[in-house]
Structure formats: structure tokens, C-alpha cells
DOTOR-961155 format. One record per residue: residue in three letters; x, y, z of N, C-alpha, C in turn. Coordinates in steps of 0.05 Angstrom, whole numbers. Layout:
// residues N
 res   n_xx   n_yy   n_zz  ca_xx  ca_yy  ca_zz   c_xx   c_yy   c_zz
 ALA      X      Y      Z      X      Y      Z      X      Y      Z
...
This chain:
// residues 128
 res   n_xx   n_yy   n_zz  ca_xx  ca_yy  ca_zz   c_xx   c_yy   c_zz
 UNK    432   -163   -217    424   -150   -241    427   -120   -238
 UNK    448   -111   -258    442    -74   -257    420    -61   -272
 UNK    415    -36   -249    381    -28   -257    403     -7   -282
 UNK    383    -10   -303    383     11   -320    384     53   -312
 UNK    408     54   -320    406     90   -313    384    103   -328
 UNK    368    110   -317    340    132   -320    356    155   -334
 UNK    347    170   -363    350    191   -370    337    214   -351
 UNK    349    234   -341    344    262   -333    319    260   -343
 UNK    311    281   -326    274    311   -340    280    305   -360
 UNK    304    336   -369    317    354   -381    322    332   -408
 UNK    343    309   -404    351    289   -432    312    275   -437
 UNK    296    267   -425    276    249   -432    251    276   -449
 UNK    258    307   -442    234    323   -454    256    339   -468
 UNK    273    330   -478    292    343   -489    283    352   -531
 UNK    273    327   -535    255    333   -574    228    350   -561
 UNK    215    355   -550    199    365   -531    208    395   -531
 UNK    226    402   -514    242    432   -511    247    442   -543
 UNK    251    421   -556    267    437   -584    247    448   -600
 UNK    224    433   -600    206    427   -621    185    456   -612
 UNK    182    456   -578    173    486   -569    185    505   -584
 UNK    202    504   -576    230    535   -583    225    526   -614
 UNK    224    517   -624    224    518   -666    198    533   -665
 UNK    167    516   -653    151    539   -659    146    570   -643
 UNK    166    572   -626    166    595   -615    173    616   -638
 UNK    199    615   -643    208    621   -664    198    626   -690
 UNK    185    608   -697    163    608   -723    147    635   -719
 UNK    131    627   -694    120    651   -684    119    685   -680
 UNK    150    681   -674    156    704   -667    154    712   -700
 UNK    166    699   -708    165    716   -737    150    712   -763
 UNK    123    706   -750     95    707   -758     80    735   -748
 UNK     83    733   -723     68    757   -709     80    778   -706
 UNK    101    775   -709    129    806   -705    153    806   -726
 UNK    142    810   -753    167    813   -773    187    821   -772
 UNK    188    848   -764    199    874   -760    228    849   -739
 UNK    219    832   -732    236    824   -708    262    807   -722
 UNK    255    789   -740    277    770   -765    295    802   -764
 UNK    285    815   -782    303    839   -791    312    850   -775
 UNK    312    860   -750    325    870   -739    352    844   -730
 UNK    346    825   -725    370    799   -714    383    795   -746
 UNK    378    800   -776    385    803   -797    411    828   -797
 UNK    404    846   -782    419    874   -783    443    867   -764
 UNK    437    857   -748    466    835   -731    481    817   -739
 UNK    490    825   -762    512    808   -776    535    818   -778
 UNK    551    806   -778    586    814   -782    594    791   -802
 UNK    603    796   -827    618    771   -845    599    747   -853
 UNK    574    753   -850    542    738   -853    544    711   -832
 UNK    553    725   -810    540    710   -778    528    724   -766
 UNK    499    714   -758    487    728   -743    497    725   -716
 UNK    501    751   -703    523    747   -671    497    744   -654
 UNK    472    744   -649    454    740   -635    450    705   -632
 UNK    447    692   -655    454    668   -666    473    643   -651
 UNK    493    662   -658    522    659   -647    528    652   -618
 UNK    515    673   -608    526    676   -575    499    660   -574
 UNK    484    653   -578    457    630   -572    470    603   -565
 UNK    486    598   -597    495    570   -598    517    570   -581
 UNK    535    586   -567    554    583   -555    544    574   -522
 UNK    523    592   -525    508    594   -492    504    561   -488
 UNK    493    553   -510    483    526   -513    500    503   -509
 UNK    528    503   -529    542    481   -525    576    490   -507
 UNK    579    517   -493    588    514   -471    589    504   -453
 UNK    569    505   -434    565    481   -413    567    454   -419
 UNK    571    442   -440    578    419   -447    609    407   -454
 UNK    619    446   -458    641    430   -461    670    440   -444
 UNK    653    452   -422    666    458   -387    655    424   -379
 UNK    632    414   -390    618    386   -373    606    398   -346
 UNK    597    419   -351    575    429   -322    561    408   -320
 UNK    556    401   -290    538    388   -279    514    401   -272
 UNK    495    397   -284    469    418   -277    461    400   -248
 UNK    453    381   -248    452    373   -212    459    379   -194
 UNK    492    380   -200    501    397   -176    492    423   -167
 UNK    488    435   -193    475    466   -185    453    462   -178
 UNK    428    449   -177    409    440   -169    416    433   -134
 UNK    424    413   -136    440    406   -109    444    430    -90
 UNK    465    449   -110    470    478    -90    453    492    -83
 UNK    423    488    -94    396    509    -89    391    497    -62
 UNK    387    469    -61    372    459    -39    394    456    -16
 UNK    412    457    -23    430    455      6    462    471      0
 UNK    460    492      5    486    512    -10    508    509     13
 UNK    501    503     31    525    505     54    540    476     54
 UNK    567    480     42    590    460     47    591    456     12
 UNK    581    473     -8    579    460    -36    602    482    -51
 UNK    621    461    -56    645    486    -71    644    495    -95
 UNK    644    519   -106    633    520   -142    646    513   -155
 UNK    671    493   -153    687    473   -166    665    453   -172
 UNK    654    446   -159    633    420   -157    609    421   -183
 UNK    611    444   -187    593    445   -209    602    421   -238
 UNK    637    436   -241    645    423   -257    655    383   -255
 UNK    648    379   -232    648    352   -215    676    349   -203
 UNK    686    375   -204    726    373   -193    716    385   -160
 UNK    722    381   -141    719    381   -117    738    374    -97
 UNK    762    381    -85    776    385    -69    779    397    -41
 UNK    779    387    -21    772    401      3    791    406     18
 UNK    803    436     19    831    435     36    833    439     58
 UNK    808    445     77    805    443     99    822    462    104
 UNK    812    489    106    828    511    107    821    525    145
 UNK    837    533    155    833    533    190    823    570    182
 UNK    793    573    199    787    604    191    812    616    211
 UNK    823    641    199    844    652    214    835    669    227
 UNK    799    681    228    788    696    253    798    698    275
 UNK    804    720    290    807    722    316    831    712    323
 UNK    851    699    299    884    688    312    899    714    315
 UNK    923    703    321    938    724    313    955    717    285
 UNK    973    750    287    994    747    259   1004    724    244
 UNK   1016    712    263   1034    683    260   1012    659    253
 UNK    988    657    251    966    642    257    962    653    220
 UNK    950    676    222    935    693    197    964    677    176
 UNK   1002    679    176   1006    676    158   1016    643    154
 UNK   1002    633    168   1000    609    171    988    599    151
 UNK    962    606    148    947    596    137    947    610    109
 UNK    958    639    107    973    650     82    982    632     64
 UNK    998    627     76   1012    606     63   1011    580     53
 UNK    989    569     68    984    548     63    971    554     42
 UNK    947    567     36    932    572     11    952    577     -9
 UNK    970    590    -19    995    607    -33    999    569    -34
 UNK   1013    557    -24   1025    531    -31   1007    518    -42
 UNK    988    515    -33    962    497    -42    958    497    -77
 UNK    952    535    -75    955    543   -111    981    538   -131
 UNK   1000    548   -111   1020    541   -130   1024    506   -148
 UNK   1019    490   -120   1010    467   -129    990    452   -149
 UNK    972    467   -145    945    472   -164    960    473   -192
 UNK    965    495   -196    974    510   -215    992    488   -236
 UNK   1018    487   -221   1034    462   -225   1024    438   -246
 UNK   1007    431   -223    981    407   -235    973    406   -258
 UNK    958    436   -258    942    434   -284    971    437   -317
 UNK    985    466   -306   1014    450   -329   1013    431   -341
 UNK   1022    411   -318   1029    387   -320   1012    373   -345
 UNK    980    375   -337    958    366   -353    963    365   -380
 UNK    969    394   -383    976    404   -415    988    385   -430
């Protein structure tokens, strides 16, 4: 029998978070008028850009598909965690440190990175 996937904190107190932030908001502009009007005076073409860059902040990470765990993950153990991983893409090219080699060594491994990207690069094209 498969166990049921448990909703996250974050998805299970999620009507919870909204319903805070609505009466925050209420708030603020109960106790601090002066404050609506001034985020009123931040309009361009009747969008509020304060607004704006809110809701963008908001449904960006959703639609890169950030993994908030992983970043979580990276707090508690940051060594060996690539910031590709955030987005769940993770590749390991096992790159040789070129400390202390010499020339021929340093463009050794030049190169390898330079091929690596180019290949990268390629890839993602391709995607398109």
C-alpha cells in the first residue's frame, strides 16, 4: 500500500498565511491611512507597481519551480549543494581544483569547463 504524500508546513497553513496578510493589510489601512495613498501615488497606466512587483515576487518562484527544500536543505548542510539544485537541475562535473598545478594542468581544466558550457548551452537551444 502507498502512504499518502503529506502536504508541506507552508501548503497545509497556507488559507492561514493569506487570511493573516488580508488582515494585516486591513490594518495597516485602518491605523495608517496616509499609507493606501501613498501606494495609490505608485501608479503608472492604473497599476499599482508596488502591487505588481508583490504579485511577481509571489508567482515567480513558481514559475522558475524553485524548490524551497532544497534551500532549506542548503541552510542545514551547504557544503556539496549546487545553486542549480534549488531549481531541482543538478549536474556534477567533477571539476579537478587546478590549485597548485601547473600551466598545462590550469588549461586543462580551462577547457574542460569552456566544453562543458558550450555543451550546456547547445542543450538548452536544442530545448527551444
Amino acid at each position: 500500500m502507498v502512504e499518502p504524500k503529506r502536504l508541506s508546513t507552508f501548503d497545509r497553513y497556507l488559507s492561514l498565511w493569506v487570511g493573516l496578510c488580508m488582515l494585516v493589510g486591513i490594518g495597516i489601512g485602518w491605523f495608517f491611512p496616509a499609507f493606501p495613498a501613498a501606494l495609490k501615488r505608485a501608479e503608472i497606466a492604473h497599476v499599482s507597481i508596488p502591487v505588481a512587483i508583490l504579485i511577481w515576487l509571489m508567482i515567480y518562484p513558481m514559475m522558475v519551480q524553485i524548490d524551497f527544500t532544497r534551500i532549506l536543505e542548503a541552510g542545514r548542510r551547504p557544503k556539496g549543494i549546487c545553486p542549480a539544485g534549488f531549481l531541482g537541475v543538478s549536474d556534477d562535473w567533477e571539476i579537478p581544483d587546478p590549485k597548485g598545478t601547473g600551466i598545462e594542468e590550469f588549461r586543462s581544466v580551462r577547457d574542460f569547463i569552456r566544453a562543458r558550457v558550450e555543451e550546456l548551452l547547445r542543450t538548452m537551444k536544442e530545448d527551444r
